[in-house]
Structures are given as structure tokens and as C-alpha cells.
N, C-alpha and C positions, 0 to 999 in steps of 0.2 A: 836870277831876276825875280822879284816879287811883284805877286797883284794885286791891288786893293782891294779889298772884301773877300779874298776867296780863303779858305780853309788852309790852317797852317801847315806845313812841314817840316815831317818827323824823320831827323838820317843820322845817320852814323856820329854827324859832327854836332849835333843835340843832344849829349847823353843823357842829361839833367831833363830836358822833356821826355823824353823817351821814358825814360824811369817812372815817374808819376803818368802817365798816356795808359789810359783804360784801354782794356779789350774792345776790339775793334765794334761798332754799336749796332753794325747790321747784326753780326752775331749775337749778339743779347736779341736782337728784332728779332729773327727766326726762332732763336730759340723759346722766345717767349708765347711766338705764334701757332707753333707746333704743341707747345704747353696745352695754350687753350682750346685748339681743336682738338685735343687728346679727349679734355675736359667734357666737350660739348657731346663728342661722341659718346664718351660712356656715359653720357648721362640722358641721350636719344635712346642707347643700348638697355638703359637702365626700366625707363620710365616705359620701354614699347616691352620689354620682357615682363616688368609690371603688368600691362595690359594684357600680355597672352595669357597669363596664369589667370588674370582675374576671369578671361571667355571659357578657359577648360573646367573650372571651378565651376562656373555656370552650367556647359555643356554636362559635367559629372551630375547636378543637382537634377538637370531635367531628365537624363538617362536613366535617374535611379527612381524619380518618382514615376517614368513610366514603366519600369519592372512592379515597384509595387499596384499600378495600377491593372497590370496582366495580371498578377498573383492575387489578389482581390478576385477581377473576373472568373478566373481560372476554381479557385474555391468557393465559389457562390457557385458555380455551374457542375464540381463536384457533390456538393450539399445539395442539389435538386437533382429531379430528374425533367430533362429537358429532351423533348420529341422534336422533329423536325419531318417534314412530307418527305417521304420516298419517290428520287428522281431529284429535288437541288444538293441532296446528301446522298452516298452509298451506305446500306447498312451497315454496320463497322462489323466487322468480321470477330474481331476481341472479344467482341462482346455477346460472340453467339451462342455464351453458356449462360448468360444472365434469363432470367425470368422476365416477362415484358419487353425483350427487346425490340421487338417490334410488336404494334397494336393498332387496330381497327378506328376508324374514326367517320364521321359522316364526310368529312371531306377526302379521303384515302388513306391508307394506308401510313403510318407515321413511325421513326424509327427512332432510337434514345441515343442522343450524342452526349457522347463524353468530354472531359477534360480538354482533353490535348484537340480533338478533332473541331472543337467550337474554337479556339485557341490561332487552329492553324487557319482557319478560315478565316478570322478575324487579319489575321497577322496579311493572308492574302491581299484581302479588300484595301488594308490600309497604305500596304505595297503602291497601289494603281493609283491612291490619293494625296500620296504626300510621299517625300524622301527619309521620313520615320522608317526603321528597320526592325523589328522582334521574331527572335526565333525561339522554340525551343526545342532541347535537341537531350542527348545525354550519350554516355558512351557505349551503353546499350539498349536504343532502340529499337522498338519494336515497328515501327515502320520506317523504311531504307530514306527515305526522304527527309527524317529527322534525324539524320548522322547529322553530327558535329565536320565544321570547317575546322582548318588549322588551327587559327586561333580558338575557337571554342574548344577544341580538344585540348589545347595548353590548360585550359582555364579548367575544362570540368576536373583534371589531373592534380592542379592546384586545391579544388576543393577536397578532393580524398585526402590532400596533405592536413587540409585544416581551414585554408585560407574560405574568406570568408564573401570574398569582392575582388574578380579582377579587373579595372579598366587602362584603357589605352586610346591613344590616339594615330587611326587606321585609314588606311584607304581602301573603298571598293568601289571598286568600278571607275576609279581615276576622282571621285569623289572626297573631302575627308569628314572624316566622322569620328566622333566619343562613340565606344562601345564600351558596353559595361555588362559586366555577365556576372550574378548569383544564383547562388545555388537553391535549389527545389526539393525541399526535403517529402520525405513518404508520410503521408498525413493518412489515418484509417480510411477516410475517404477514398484515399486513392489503391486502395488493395484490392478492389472491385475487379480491375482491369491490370494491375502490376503484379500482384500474389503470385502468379506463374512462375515470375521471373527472381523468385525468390527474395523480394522486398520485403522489409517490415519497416513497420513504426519508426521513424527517426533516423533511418537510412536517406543519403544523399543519391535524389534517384537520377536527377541529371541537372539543368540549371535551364533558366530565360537569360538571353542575351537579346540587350535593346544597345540599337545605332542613334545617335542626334548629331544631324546632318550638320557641322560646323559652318555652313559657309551663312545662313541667315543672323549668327552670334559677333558672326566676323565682321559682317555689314554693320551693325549696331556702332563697334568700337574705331569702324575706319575711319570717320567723320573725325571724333576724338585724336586719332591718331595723327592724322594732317593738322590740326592745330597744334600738337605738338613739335611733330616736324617744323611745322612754318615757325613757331615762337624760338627754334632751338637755332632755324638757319638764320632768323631776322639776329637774335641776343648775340652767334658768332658771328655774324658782319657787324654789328655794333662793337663787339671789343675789337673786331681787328680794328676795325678806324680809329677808337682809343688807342689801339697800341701805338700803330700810326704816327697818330697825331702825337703821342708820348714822345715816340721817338725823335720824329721831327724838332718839339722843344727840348727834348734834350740836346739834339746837336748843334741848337741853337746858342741853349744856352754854355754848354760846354765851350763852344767857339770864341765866347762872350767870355768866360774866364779863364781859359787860356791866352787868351789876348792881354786881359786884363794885368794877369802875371805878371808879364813883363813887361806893361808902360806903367804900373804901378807901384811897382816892385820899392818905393820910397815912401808909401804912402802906407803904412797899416791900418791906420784910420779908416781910408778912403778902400780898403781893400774888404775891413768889417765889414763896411755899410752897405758895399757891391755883395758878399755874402749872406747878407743878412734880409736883403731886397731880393735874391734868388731865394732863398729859403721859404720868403712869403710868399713868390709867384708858385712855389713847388705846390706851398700846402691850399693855395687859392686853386691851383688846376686842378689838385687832388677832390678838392668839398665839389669841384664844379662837375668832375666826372660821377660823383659819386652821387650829386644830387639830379644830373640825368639819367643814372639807369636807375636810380629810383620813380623818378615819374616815368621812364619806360614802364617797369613791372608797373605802376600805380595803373599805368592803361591798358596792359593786357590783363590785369584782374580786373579791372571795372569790365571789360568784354565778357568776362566768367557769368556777370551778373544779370538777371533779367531785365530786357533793354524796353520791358515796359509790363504793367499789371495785366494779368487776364482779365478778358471782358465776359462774366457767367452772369444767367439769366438768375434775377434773383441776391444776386449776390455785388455788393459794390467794395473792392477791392484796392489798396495804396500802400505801398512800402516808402522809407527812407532808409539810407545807409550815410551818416556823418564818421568818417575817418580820422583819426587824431594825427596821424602821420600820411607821407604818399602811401603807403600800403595797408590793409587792413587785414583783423583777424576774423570779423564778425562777416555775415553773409546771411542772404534768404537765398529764397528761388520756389518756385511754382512747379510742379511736376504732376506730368499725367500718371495715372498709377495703371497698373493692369488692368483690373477690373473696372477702370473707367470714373473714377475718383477722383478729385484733385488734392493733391497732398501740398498745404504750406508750411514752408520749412524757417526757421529762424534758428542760426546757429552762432556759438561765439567760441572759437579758438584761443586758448589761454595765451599772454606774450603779446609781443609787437614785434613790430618789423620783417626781414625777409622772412624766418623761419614761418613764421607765425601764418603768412601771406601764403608760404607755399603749402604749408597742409591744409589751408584754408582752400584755396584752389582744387588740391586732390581727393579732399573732403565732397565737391561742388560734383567733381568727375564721377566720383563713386556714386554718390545719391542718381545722378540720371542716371547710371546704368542700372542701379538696383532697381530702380523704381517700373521700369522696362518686364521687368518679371517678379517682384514682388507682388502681392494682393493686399498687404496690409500695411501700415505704418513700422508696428511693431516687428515686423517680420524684418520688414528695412533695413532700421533701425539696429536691431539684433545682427543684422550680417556687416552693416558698413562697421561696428563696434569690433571684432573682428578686424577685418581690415586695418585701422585706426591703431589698434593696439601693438600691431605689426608694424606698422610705420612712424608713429607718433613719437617716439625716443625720447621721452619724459615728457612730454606735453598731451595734453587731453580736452577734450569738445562737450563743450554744451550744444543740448540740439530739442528741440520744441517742435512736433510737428502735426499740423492739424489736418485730419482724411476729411473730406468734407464731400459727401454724396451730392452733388451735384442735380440729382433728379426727386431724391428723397426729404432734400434739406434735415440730413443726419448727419451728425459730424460725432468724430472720435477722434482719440489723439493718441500721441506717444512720445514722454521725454525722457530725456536723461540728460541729470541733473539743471533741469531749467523749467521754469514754470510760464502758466499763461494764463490769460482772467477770459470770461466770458462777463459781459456787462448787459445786464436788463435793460429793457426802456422805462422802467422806474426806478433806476441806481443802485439795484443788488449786485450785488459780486461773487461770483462761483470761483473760485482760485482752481485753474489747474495743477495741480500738483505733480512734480516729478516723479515717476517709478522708479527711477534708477539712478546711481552715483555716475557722471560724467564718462564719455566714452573715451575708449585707450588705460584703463585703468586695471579693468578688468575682464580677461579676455574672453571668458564665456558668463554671459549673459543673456538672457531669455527674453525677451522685453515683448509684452502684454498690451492693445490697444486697451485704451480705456473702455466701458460698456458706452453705447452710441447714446449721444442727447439729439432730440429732436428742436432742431431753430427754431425761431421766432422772427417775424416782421422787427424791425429795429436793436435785435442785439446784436450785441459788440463782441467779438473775438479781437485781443488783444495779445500780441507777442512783441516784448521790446527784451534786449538784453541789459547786461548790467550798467551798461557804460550812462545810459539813463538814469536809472533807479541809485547809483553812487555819485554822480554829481557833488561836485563842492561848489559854492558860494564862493565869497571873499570875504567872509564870517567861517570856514570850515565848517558851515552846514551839511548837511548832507541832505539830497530831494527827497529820496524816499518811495516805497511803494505806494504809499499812502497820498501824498500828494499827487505822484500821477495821477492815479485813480479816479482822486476828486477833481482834476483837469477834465478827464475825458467823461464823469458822470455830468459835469456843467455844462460840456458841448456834445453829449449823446446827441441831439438830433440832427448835429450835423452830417454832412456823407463821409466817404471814408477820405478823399484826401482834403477837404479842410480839416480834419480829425489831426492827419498827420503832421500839418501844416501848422497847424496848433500846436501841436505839440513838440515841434522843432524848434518853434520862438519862444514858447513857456521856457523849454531849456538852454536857449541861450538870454533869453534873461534874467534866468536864476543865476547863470554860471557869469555872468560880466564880469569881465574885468580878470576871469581866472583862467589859465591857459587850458585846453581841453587835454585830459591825461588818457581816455579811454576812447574806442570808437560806439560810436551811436547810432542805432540799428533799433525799428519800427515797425509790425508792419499791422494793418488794420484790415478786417475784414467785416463786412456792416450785412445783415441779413436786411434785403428788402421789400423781399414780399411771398407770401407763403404760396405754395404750389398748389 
């Protein structure tokens, strides 16, 4: 007995269906589900592995500049002779064949600390203040208390081999830390107090090992990390209900032409036009998935973007961002710098579409981290370049960025390959110039703040990218730098975001009537009054 509307069957005595009848469709569903969460994972896997490297890279750069900052102290304290009262120091016993070791003063008695003993004391105090670790040690010691741990003993072992730098990532005291241990060569300086032990010049006499306490590097990127997580778990519950839903119209429509088979089976006409009407529904659901996860990503990169201008004293601030598609290559963003600077960024990612959007994004990630521990634009700049060239797989960034002291009204910059104006309040024009060919091109690169200019009440800091300045008409004109320029020289005294606001309808009155091929990206920065 049959049912109306329910799902046909398939037996023994149908061989003719049976024969053309697909593989059962929950199977294709699982197996398609298992696909994507495959997907999803390695690419949580991918993007969190990304981030550990990028905190140990950090954690190695602060461990090494605090060895050279010991080694510095440590040779400035050799090159002098430095006294300290009798009773917060013990005379140094090493030192009780030197001349002067200890000498008269009107305040008591004063005794001459060496190297290592100003060193260890240093090392002490910092112990009690921070979870910073430096020791220095070597494999033979002259006092029992600067033997070498385990690990430092591998490492000073490594250096008689040659090596030059050992680090790793350690736990002490249930704690984890970058430690990074170099070697301490015999400087004449130091024969003072080591001669005995039979050193000379340019002998490896033991090494400084510095700890950098990972868990304040870790806090930085975890914020990062959970936006990841969240956008990785929100994208895989999105395809799965795509799949879903996939599935469902397919067994809809499957049901729809199997039926159709066999009441039409007289009808070829009538059988095209049922095939021809599912083909379109295919390629309509297809454009229709395909243009929601695009305005998906369109809205978790607009989240990437600054969700509004800094407010600084002295300074009046406005960006725009016009995209030519849901997704974009171009991007600003505002960042605090270490030393308390504001860094504006204006960058344009070559390409369109997802590629373009996603290095766009990982470009946005890296700038706040760098800028967390960088001091300079250039320095930045130079490390995300780096980065960029590692990731990038033929594609490469422009990037414009203006340091702007906040307190001094001095600003500097640093690009690669992308320029920027500064504008007078009497319509001169200074052109920023690029120092360097676009980043991801070339992998070591140096890149130089420009020397500081000092502001002015009313001028213009100006960064837009190309998508601007190449406009076409419906004449195949082209805008030009030239004509912006003279836009914003006629409306200099306005503030910054009529500036930009102006400058969004200049370009879409130029361009009427023409489709937009590039995205368009702004941002204005107006000096208002001097300090």
C-alpha cells in the first residue's frame, strides 16, 4: 500500500530505480560534516599555533635585549672603579691582592666592587620586584653560589662547542618562562679578578642567562585568541546549517524527480523544463549561500575596524572606509605605541575578495601586537614586514603610518610603498614619501622613522589609499592626486570629519554613473591648537 506524499520505495522488484538511486544522502550529510569540522579545526590549530610563535618570538626579543642590558652594566662597572661602604657589601675577598681595595673616606670606610658582585646584587633586588630572572654563572666559578643549574650547564657546554645563543621555553618554580643564555667572553677588563683561573683575552669565561616570565605575553594574545575561537565556532555552526539546509533541498528536490520519472515519462519536453527549472533553483541557492557568508565575513571584518576616532587633546581626528565588494582589502586603525605615541595606520592589501580580506585582518592582528612593544613606527613596520612575507603567498601591503607625540605635537612616520601629504593652512603641500617597496616582497628590511616635524595649529595630515586617487569617471578620467589635494586645499578650514565627508561625495560625483572597482579608504588628521 502506498502513501501520498511520503518518500518512494526502493526493492528488489524496482531494479530500474534501484540502478540510477544515489548513495544513501545522510551519508554524503556526515561525510560532508566531518569534512568541514576537519577544516575548522586545523585551521583554529593553525591560526592559535600562529599566535604561540608569534608570543615566543616576542618573549626571545625581550630576553635578549635584557642580556645585553646586563652586559652593558656589567662592562661599564668593569671600566670604573666603583666603591661601595663597608657593611651593605663584604669586602670581596678576590680582590684582596688589588691595590685600593679598600680605602678611607670621610664617611667610612669604602670597598671596590667588581663585575660580577654589582651584577649579583642587581640581579638580587630585581628578584623581590618583578618575576624578571638573570643570573650569571659559568662552569667554573669562583664563588659556589654562581654554579650553573641544569640547564645553564647544557648551555655553557654548547658554548665551548661554538654555539652562540641558547634559548628555550622552561618552567621554574611551576612558573613558564623564555630563558635565553649567551655567552660572556674574557675582556682585559676582566683579568683583574679571573687571571688566576687562567683566562685570557677572548676566552668564553662563562655566560648571563635572562628568564621572561611568559604569562604577561600570554595575557596580551588571549583576548585575540577568543575572537578567533568565537569567529571559528560561530563560521562552523553556519556551514553546518548550510549543510543542513543543502541537504534538506536536495532531498526535496531528489523526491521531486524521482516522482517526476515516472508520471512523465511521455513527456521529454515537459521533463527538460522540470530539469532545467531545478538547475536554476540549484544555481539561485548556490549565489544565495554564497552571498551570506559573504556579508557574514563583511561583518566580522568591519568588527576588526576601529568602531570609532580617538578623541586627543589638540588633535581632531576622522577616517572613512568605502568597500567595493562585502569584503575589503584596505584598513586603518589607531594604536597606542609603547612609549605613549599614537600611531595612525592606513594600509591597502593588493586583490579583492576573501584572500585579500583575510590577510587584511591578520595584517590589523599583528599591528596591535607589535605596537604593544615596539617604540617606533619604523621598528613596527620592519617586524610586521617579516611576518607579511611569511604569510602573504604572492600578495603584498601598503602601509602608511603616522607616530604622532601626542604631548609634543611632533609627528614622524613610516611607509612602505605608500605615501601621505601634510597640508598648510596656506595650501603648501609636503608629500610624504615612501622609504620602502611594499611589504611581503622583501623579507629583510630595515625601515627608518622619518626625522620628526613639529605641528602646526591648522594642518592637514592626509592618508587615503589608491582606490581614491585612481577613480575613473564615465570619460575614463582618472581623479588624480592632484585634484584631491586641491579638494582638501579649498575646504582646509574645515574640521576633520567634514574634510572627510567632502571628500567621500567629491568621489562619488566624479565617479557617477561608474561601478566602484577599488575600495576607498581616508583618514584625516587636523592639528588644532599648539601646546
Amino acid at each position: 500500500m502506498s502513501r501520498t506524499g511520503s518518500e518512494p520505495e526502493f526493492n528488489d522488484n524496482n531494479q530500474s530505480c534501484c540502478a540510477r538511486s544515489p548513495p544513501p544522502l545522510h551519508v554524503h550529510f556526515w561525510r560532508t560534516a566531518v569534512t568541514w569540522t576537519g577544516l575548522i579545526v586545523v585551521s583554529i590549530a593553525w591560526n592559535v599555533s600562529r599566535q604561540n610563535r608569534g608570543v615566543i618570538d616576542i618573549a626571545r626579543v625581550h630576553a635578549a635585549t635584557a642580556f645585553e642590558k646586563d652586559l652593558s652594566y656589567r662592562r661599564w662597572v668593569a671600566s670604573h672603579n666603583v666603591y661601595v661602604r663597608v657593611g651593605g657589601v663584604t669586602p670581596n675577598p678576590y680582590l684582596k691582592g688589588l691595590p685600593k681595595r679598600d680605602i678611607e673616606s670621610q664617611d667610612g670606610m669604602l670597598t671596590l666592587v667588581n663585575p660580577a658582585t654589582m651584577c649579583r646584587e642587581v640581579y638580587e633586588l630585581e628578584r623581590k620586584t618583578s618575576q624578571l630572572r638573570s643570573h650569571i654563572t659559568s662552569l667554573r666559578p669562583i664563588r659556589r653560589n654562581n654554579a650553573p643549574d641544569g640547564w645553564e650547564e647544557k648551555a655553557l657546554k654548547a658554548f665551548e662547542r661554538g654555539e652562540q645563543e641558547v634559548s628555550s621555553i622552561e618552567y621554574m618554580d611551576g612558573i613558564e618562562y623564555m630563558r635565553l643564555m649567551r655567552p660572556v667572553v674574557t675582556e682585559q677588563s676582566c683579568l683583574r679578578c679571573h687571571q688566576e683561573q687562567g683566562y685570557t683575552v677572548g676566552d668564553i669565561r662563562g655566560g648571563i642567562s635572562v628568564a621572561v616570565p611568559m604569562e604577561p605575553l600570554r595575557a596580551v594574545t588571549s583576548a585575540q585568541t577568543r575572537t578567533i575561537l568565537a569567529a571559528h565556532v560561530f563560521l562552523w555552526l553556519f556551514g553546518l546549517v548550510g549543510i543542513s539546509a543543502a541537504k534538506l533541498m536536495l532531498r526535496r528536490q531528489m523526491r521531486g524527480r524521482l516522482m517526476a520519472e515516472r508520471v512523465l515519462q511521455q513527456s521529454e519536453s515537459r521533463l527538460q523544463m522540470l530539469a532545467e527549472h531545478n538547475a536554476r533553483l540549484n544555481a539561485e541557492h548556490s549565489l544565495l549561500v554564497t552571498r551570506e557568508k559573504l556579508i557574514l565575513a563583511a561583518t566580522l571584518q568591519k568588527r576588526l575596524l576601529p568602531q570609532r576616532t580617538p578623541v586627543l587633546p589638540g588633535y581632531d581626528v576622522a577616517a572613512i572606509l568605502r568597500p567595493c565588494d562585502e569584503t575589503a582589502g584596505d584598513f586603518y586603525d589607531f594604536l597606542n605605541m609603547k612609549d605613549g605615541s599614537l600611531a595612525v595606520v592606513v594600509g591597502d592589501v593588493c586583490g579583492h575578495g576573501i584572500d585579500a580580506a583575510l590577510l587584511m585582518s591578520t595584517t590589523i592582528g599583528h599591528l596591535r601586537v607589535l605596537a604593544t612593544y615596539c617604540g617606533s613606527a619604523g621598528e613596527m613596520v620592519s617586524r610586521l614586514n617579516q611576518l607579511i612575507t611569511q604569510e602573504a603567498e604572492g600578495r603584498f601591503v601598503t602601509l602608511f603610518v603616522a607616530q604622532l607625540d601626542t604631548n609634543s605635537k611632533l609627528m614622524s612616520y613610516a611607509s612602505a610603498g605608500h605615501r601621505g601629504y601634510l597640508i598648510k593652512p596656506n595650501g603648501l603641500v609636503k608629500t610624504l614619501d615612501a622609504h620602502c617597496p611594499p611589504l611581503g616582497i622583501l623579507p629583510e628590511l630595515e625601515i627608518r622613522n622619518a626625522p620628526h616635524m613639529a605641528l602646526e595649529p591648522g594642518e592637514i595630515i592626509l592618508m587615503y589609499t589608491d582606490g581614491l586617487s585612481e577613480s575613473l569617471n564615465a570619460d575614463d578620467e582618472i581623479c588624480g592626486n592632484r585634484r584631491i589635494l586641491d579638494w582638501i586645499q579649498a575646504h582646509n578650514s574645515y574640521k576633520a570629519e567634514p574634510i572627510v565627508e567632502m571628500l567621500d561625495n567629491k568621489i562619488r560625483h566624479f565617479t557617477s554613473g561608474v561601478e566602484q572597482e577599488d575600495d576607498r579608504t581616508a583618514v584625516v588628521v587636523k592639528v588644532t591648537e599648539a601646546l
